[in-house]
C-alpha positions in Angstrom: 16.0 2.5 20.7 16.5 6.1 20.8 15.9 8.6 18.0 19.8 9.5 17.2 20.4 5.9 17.2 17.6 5.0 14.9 18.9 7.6 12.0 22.5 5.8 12.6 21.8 2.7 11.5 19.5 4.3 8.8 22.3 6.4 7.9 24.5 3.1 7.9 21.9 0.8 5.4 21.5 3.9 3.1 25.2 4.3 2.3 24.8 0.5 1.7 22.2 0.6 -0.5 24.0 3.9 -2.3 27.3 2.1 -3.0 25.6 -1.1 -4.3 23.9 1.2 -6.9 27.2 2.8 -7.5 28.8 -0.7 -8.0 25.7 -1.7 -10.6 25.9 1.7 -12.0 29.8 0.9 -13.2 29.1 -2.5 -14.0 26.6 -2.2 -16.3 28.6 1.1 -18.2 31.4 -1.9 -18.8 28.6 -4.4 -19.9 26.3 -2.6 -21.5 28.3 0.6 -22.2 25.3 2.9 -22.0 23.2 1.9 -18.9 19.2 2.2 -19.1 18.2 5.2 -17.3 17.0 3.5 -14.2 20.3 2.1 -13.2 21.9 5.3 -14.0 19.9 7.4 -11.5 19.0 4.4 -8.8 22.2 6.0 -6.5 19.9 9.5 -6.6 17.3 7.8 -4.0 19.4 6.6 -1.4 21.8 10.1 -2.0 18.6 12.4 -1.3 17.8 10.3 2.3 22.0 9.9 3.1 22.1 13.8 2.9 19.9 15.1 5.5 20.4 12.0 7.7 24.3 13.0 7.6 23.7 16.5 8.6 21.3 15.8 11.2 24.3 13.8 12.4 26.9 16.4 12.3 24.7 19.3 14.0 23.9 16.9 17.0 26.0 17.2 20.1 28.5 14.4 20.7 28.8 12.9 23.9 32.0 14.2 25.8 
């Protein structure tokens, strides 16, 4: 498995694991009302890994 191909399907499980925290981050606003601070910043970790993995992605070269 090459490199660009490796950050793909990293890129791919990160926005996953970003909308899932999304999801539990509007959940527990309508539950709780005001979440714990954990759940509220949980979609910051996957964000700050999407973001350079997403531009190393759009600077490569695409295959013609």
């Amino acid at each position: 498995m090459n490199f660009n191909r490796t950050v793909r399907v990293w890129h791919r499980w990160l926005g996953l694991a970003f909308t899932l925290a999304v999801l539990a981050n509007f959940v527990a606003m309508a539950v709780v009302g005001e979440p714990p601070a954990w759940i509220t910043y949980s979609p910051l970790a996957p964000l700050a890994l999407i973001i350079p993995s997403g531009m190393y992605m759009f600077f490569q070269r695409s295959p013609v």
